[in-house]
HTML snippet that shows the backbone in 3Dmol.js (N, CA, C, O; Angstrom):
<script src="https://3Dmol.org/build/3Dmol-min.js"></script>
<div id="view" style="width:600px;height:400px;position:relative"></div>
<script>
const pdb = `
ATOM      1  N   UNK A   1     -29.172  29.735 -50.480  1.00  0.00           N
ATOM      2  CA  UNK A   1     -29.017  28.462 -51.158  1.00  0.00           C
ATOM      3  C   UNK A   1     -27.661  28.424 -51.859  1.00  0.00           C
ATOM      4  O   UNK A   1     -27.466  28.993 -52.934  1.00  0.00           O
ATOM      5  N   UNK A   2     -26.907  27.858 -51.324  1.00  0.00           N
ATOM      6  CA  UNK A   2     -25.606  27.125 -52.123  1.00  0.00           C
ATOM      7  C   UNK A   2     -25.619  26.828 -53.392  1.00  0.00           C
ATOM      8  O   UNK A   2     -26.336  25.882 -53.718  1.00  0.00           O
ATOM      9  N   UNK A   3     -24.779  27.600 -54.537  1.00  0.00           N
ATOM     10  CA  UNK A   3     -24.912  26.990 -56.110  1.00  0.00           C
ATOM     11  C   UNK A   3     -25.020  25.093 -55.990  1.00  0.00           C
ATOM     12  O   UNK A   3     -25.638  24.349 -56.751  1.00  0.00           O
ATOM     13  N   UNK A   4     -24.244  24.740 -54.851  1.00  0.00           N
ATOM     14  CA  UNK A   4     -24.229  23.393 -55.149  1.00  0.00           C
ATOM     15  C   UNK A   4     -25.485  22.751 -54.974  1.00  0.00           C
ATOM     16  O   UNK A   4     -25.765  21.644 -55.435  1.00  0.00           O
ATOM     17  N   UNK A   5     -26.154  23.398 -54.368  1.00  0.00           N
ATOM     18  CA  UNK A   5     -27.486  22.977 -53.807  1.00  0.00           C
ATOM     19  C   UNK A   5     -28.417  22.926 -54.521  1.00  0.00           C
ATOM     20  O   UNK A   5     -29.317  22.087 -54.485  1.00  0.00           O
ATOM     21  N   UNK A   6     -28.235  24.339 -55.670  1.00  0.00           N
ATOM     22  CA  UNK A   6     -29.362  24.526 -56.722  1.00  0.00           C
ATOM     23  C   UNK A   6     -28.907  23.607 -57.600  1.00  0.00           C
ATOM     24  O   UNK A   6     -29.772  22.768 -57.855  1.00  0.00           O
ATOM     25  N   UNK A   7     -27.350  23.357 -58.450  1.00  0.00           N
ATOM     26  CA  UNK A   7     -27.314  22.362 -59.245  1.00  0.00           C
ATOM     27  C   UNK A   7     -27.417  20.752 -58.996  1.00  0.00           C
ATOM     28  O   UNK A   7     -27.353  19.847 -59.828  1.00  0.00           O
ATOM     29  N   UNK A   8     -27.597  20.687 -57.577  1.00  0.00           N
ATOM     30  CA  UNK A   8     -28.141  19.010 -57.553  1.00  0.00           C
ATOM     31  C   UNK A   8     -29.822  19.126 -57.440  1.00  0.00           C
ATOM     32  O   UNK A   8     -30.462  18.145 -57.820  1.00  0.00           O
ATOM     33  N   UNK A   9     -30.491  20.205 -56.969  1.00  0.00           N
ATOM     34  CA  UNK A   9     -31.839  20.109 -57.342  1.00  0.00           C
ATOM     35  C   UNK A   9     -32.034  20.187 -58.474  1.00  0.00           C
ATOM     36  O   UNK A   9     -33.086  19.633 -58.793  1.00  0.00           O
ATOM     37  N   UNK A  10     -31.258  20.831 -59.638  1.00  0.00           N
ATOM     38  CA  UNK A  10     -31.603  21.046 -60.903  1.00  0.00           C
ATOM     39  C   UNK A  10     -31.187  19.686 -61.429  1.00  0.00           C
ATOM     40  O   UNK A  10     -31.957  19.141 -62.220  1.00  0.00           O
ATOM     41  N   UNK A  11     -30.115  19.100 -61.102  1.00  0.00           N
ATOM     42  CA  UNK A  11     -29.860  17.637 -61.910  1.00  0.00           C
ATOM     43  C   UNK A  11     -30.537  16.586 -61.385  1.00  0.00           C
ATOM     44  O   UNK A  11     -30.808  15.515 -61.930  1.00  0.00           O
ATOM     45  N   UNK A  12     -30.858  17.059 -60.006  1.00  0.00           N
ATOM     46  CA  UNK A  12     -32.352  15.653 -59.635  1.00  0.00           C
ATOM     47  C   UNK A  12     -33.565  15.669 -60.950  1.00  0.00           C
ATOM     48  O   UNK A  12     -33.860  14.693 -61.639  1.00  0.00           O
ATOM     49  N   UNK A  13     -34.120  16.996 -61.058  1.00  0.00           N
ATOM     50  CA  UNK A  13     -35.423  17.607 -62.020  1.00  0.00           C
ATOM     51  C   UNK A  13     -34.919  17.442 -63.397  1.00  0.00           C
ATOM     52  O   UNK A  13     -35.769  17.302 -64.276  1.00  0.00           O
ATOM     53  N   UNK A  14     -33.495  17.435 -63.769  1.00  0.00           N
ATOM     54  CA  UNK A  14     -33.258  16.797 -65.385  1.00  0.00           C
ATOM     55  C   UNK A  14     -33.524  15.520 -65.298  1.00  0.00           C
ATOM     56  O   UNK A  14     -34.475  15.281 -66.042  1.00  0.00           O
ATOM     57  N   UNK A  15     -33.151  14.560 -64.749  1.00  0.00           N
ATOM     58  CA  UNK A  15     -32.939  13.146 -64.578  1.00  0.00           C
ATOM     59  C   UNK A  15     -34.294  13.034 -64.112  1.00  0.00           C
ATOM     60  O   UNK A  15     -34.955  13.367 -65.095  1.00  0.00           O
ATOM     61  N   UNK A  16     -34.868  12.834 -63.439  1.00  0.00           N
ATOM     62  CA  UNK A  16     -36.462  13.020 -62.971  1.00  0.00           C
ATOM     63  C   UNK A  16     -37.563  13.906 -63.069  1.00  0.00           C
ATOM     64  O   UNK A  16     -37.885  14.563 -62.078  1.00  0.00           O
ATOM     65  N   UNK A  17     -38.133  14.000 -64.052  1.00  0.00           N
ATOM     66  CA  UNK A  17     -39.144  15.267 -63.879  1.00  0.00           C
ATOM     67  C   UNK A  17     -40.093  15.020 -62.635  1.00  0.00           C
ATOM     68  O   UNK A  17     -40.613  15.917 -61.972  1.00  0.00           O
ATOM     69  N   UNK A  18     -40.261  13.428 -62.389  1.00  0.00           N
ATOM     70  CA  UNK A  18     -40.875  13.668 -60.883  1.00  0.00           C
ATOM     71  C   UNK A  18     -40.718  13.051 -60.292  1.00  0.00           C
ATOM     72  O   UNK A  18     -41.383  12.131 -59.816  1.00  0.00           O
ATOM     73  N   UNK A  19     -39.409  13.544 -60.114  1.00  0.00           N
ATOM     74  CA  UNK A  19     -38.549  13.684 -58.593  1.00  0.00           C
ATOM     75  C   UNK A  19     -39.266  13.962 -57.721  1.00  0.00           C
ATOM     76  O   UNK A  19     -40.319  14.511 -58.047  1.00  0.00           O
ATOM     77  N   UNK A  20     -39.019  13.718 -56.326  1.00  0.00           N
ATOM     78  CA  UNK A  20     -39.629  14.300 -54.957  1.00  0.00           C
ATOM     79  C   UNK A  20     -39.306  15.720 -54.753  1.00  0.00           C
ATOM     80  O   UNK A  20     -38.223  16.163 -55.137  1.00  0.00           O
ATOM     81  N   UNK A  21     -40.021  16.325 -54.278  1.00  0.00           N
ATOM     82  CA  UNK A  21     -39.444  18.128 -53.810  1.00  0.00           C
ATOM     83  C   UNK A  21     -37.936  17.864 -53.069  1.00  0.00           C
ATOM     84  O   UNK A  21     -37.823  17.143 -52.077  1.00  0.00           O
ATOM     85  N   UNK A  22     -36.930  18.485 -53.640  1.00  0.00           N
ATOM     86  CA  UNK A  22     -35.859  18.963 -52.758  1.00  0.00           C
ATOM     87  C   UNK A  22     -35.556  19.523 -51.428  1.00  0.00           C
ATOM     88  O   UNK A  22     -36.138  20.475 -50.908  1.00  0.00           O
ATOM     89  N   UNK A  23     -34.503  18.778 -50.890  1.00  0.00           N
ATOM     90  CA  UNK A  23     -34.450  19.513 -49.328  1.00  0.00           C
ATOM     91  C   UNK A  23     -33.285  19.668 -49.274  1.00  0.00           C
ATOM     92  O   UNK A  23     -32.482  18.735 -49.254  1.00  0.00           O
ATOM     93  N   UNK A  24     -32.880  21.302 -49.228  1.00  0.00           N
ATOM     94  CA  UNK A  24     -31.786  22.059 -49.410  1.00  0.00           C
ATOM     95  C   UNK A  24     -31.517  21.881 -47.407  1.00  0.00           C
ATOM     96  O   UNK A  24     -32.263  21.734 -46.438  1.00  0.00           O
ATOM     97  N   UNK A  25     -30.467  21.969 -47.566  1.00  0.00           N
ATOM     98  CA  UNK A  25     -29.686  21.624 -45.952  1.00  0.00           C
ATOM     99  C   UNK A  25     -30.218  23.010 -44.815  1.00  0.00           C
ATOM    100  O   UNK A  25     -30.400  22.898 -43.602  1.00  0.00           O
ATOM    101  N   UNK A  26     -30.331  23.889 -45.400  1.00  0.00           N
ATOM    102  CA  UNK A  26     -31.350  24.814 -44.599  1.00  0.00           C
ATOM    103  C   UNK A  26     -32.570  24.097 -43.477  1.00  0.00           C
ATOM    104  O   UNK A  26     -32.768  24.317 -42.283  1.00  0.00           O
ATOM    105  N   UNK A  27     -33.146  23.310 -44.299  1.00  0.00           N
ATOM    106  CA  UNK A  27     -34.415  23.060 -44.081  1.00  0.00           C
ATOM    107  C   UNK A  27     -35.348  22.529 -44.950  1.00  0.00           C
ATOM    108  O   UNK A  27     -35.915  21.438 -45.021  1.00  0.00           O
ATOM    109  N   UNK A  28     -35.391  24.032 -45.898  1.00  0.00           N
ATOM    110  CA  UNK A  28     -36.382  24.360 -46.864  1.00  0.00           C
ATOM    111  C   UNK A  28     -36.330  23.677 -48.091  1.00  0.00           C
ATOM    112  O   UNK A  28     -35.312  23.226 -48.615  1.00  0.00           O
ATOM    113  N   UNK A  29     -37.754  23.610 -48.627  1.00  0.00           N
ATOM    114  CA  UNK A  29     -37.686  21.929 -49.950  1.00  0.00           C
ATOM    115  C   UNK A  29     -38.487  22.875 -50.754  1.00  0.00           C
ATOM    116  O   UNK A  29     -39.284  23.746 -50.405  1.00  0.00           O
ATOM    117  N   UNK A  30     -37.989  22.404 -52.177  1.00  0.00           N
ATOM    118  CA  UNK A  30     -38.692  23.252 -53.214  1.00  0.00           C
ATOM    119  C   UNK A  30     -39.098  22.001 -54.136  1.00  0.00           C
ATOM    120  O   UNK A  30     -38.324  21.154 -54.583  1.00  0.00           O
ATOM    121  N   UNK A  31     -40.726  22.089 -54.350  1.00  0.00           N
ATOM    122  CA  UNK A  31     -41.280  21.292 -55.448  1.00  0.00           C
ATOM    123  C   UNK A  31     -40.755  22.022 -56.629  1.00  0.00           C
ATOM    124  O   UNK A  31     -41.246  23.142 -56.769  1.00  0.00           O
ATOM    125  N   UNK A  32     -39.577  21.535 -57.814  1.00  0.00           N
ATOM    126  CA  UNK A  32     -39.286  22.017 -58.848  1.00  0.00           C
ATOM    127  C   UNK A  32     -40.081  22.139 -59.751  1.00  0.00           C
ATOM    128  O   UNK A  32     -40.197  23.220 -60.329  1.00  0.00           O
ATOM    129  N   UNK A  33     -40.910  20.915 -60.125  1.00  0.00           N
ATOM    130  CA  UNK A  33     -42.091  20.347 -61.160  1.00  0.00           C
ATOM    131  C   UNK A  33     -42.748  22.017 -60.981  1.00  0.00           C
ATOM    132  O   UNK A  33     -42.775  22.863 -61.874  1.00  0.00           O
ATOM    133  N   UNK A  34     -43.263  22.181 -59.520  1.00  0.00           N
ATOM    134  CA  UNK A  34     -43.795  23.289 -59.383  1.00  0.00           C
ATOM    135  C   UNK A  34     -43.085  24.767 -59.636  1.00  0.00           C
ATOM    136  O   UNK A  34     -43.379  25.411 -60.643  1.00  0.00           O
ATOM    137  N   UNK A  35     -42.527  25.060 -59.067  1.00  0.00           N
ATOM    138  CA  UNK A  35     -41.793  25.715 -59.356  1.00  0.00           C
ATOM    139  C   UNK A  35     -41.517  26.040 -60.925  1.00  0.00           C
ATOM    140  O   UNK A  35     -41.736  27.224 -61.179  1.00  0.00           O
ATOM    141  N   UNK A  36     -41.088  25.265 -62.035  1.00  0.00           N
ATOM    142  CA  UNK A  36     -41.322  25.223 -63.435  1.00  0.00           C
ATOM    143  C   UNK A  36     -42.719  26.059 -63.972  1.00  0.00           C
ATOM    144  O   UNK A  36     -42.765  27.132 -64.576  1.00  0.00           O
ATOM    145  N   UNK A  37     -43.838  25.170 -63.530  1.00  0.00           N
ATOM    146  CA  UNK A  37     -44.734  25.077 -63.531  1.00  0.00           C
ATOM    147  C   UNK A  37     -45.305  26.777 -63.480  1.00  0.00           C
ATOM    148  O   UNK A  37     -45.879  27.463 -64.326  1.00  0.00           O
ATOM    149  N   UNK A  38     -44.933  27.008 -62.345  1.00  0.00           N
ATOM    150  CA  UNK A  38     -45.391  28.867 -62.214  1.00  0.00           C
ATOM    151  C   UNK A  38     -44.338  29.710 -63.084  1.00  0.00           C
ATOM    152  O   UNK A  38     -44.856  30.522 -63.851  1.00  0.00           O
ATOM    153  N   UNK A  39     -43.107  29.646 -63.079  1.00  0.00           N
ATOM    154  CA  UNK A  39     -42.113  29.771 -64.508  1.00  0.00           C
ATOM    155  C   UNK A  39     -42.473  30.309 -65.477  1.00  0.00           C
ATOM    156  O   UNK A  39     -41.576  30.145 -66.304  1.00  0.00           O
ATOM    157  N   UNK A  40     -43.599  31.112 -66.079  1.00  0.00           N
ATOM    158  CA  UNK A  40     -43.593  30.664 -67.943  1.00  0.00           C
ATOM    159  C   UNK A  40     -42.293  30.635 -69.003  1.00  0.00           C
ATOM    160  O   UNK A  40     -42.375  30.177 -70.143  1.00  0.00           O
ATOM    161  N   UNK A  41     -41.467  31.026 -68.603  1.00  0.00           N
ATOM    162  CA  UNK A  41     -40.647  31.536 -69.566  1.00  0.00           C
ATOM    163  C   UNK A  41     -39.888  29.607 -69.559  1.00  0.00           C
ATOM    164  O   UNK A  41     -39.490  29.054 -70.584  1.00  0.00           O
ATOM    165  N   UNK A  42     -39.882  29.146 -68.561  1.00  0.00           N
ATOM    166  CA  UNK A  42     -39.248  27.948 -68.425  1.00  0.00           C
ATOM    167  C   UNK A  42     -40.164  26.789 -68.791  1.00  0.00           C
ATOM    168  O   UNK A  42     -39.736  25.904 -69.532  1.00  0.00           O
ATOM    169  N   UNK A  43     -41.375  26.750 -68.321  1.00  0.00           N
ATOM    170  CA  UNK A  43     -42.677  25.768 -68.525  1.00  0.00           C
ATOM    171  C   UNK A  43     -42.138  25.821 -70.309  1.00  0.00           C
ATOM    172  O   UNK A  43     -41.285  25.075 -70.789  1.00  0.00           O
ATOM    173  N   UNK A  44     -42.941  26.963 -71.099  1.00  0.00           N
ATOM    174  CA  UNK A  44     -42.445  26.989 -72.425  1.00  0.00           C
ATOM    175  C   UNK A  44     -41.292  26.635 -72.599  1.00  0.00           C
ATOM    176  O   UNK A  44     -41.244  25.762 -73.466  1.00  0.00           O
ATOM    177  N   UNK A  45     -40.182  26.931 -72.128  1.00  0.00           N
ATOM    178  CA  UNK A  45     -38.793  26.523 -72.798  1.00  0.00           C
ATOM    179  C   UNK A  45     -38.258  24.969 -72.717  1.00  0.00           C
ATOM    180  O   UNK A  45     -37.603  24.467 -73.630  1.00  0.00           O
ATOM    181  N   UNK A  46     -38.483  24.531 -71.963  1.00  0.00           N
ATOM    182  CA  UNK A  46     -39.070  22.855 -71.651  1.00  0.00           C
ATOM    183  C   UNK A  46     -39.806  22.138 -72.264  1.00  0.00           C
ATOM    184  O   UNK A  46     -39.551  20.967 -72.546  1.00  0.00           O
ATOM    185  N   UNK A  47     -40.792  22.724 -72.547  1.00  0.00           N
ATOM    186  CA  UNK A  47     -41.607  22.110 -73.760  1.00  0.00           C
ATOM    187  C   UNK A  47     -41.575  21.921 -74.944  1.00  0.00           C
ATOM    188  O   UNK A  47     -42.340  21.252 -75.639  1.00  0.00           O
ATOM    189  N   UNK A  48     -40.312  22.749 -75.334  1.00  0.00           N
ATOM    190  CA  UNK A  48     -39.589  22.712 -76.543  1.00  0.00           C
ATOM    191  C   UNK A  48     -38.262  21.828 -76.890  1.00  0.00           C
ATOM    192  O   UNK A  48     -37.171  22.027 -76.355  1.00  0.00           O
ATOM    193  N   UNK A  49     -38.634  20.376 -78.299  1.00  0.00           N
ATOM    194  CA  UNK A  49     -37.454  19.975 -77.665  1.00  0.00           C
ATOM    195  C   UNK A  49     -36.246  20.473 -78.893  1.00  0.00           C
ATOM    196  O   UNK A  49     -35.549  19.550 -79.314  1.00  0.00           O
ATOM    197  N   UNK A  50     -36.078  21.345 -79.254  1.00  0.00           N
ATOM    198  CA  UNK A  50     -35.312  21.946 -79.889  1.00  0.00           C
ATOM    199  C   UNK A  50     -34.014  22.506 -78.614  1.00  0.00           C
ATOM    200  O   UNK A  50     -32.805  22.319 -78.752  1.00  0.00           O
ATOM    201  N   UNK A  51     -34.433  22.949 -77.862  1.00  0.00           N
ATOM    202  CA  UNK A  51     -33.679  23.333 -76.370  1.00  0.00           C
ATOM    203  C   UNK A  51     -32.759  22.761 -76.281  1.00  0.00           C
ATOM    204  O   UNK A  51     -32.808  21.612 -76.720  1.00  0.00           O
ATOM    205  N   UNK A  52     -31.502  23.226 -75.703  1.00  0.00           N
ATOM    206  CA  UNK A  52     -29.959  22.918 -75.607  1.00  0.00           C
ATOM    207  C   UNK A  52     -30.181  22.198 -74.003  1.00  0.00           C
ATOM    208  O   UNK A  52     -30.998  22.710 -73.238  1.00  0.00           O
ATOM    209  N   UNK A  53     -29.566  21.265 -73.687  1.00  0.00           N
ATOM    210  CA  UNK A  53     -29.426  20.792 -72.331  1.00  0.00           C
ATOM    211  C   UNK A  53     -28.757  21.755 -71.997  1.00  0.00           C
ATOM    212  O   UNK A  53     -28.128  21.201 -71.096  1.00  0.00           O
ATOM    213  N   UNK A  54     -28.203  23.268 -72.009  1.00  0.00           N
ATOM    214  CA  UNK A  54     -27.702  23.924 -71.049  1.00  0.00           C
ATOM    215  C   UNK A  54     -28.556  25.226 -71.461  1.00  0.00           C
ATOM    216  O   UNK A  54     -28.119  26.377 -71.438  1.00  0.00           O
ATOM    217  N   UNK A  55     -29.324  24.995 -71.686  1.00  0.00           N
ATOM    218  CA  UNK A  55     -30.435  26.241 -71.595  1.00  0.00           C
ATOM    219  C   UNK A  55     -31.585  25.552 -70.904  1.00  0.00           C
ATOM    220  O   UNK A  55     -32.532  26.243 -70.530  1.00  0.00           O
ATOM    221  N   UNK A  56     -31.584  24.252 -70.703  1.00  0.00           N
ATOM    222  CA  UNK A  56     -32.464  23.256 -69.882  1.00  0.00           C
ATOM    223  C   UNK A  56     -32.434  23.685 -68.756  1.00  0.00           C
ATOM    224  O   UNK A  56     -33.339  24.173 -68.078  1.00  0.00           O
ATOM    225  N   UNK A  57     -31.186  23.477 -68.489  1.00  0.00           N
ATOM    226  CA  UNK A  57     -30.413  23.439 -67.106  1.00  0.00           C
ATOM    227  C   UNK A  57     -30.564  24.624 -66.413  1.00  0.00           C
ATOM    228  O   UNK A  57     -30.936  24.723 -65.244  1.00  0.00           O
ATOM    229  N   UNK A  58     -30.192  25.742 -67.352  1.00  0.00           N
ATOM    230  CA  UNK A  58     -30.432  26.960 -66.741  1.00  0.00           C
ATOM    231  C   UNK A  58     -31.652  27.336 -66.583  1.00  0.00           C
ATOM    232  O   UNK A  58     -31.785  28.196 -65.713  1.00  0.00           O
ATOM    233  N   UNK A  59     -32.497  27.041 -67.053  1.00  0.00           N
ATOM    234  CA  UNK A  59     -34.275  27.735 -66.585  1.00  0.00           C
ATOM    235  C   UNK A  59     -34.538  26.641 -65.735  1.00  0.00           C
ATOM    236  O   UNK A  59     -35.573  26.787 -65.085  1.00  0.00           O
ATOM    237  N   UNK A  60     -33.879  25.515 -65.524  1.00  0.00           N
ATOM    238  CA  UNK A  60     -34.453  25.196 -64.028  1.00  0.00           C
ATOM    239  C   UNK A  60     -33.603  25.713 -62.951  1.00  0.00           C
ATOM    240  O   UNK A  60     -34.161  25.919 -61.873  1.00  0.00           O
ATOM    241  N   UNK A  61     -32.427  25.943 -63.049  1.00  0.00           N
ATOM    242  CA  UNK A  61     -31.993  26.803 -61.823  1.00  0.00           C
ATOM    243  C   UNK A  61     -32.626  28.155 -61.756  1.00  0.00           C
ATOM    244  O   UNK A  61     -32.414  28.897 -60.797  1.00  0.00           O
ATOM    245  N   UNK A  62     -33.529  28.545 -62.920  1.00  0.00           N
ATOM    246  CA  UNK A  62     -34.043  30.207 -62.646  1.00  0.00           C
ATOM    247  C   UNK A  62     -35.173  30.121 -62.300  1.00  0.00           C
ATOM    248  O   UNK A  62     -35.799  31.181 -62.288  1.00  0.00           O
ATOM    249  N   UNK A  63     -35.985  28.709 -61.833  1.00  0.00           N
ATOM    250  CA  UNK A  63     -37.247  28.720 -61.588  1.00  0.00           C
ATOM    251  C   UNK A  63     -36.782  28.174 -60.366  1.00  0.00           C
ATOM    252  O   UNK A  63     -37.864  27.829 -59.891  1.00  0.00           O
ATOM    253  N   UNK A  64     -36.003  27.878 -59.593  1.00  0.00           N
ATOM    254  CA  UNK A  64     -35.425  26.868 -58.567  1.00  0.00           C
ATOM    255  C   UNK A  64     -35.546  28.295 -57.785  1.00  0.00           C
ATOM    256  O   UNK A  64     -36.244  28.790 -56.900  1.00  0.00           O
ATOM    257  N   UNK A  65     -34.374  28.698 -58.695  1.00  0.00           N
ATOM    258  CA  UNK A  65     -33.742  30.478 -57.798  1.00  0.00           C
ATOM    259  C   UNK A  65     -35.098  30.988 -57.394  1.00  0.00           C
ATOM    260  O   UNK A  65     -35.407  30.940 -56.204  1.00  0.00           O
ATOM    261  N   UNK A  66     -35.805  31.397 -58.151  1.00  0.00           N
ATOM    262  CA  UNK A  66     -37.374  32.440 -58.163  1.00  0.00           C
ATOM    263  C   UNK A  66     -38.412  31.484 -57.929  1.00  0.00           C
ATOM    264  O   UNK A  66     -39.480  32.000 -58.258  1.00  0.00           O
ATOM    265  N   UNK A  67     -38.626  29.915 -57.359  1.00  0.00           N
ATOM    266  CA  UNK A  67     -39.154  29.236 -57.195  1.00  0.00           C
ATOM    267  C   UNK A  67     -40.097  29.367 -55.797  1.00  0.00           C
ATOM    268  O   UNK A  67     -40.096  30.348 -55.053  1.00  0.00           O
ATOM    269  N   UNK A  68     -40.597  28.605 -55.686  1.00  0.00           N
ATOM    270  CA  UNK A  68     -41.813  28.756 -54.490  1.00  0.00           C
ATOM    271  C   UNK A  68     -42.025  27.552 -53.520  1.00  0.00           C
ATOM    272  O   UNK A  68     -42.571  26.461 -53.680  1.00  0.00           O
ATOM    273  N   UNK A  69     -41.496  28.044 -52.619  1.00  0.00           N
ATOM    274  CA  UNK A  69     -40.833  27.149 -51.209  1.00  0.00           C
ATOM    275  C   UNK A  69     -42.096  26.168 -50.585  1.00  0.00           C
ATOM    276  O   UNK A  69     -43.109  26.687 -50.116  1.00  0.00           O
ATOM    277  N   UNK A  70     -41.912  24.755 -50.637  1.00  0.00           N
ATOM    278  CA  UNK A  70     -42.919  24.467 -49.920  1.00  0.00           C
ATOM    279  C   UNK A  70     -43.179  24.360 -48.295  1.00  0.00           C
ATOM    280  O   UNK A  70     -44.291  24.050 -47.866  1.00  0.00           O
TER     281      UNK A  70
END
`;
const viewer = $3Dmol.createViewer("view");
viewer.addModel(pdb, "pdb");
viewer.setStyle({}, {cartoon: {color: "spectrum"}});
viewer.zoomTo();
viewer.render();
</script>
């Protein structure tokens, strides 16, 4: 997966929490919502709105990265 790839799935999932699953040019589409979702460290950090939009940003590219392909 292309950084560019993860940061437009990650800025679809800021701007939309429900967004449609992503389809990275591979092929392969990742439900983010989901992906989050199995996350804890990100589910929690999201839920907090004390959270920096670039600590946002980054636990959805780390649940994107370690995410679960549909």
């Amino acid at each position: 997966m292309p950084d560019s790839e993860i940061e437009a799935a990650s800025a679809a999932y800021l701007a939309d929490e429900a967004a449609k699953p992503f389809a990275f040019k591979s092929g392969h589409t990742i439900d983010v919502a989901k992906a989050i979702e199995m996350h804890p460290q990100a589910k929690r950090l999201l839920a907090e709105e004390a959270a920096t939009p670039g600590l946002r940003r980054m636990m959805v590219k780390t649940a994107i990265v370690m995410g679960f392909l549909v």
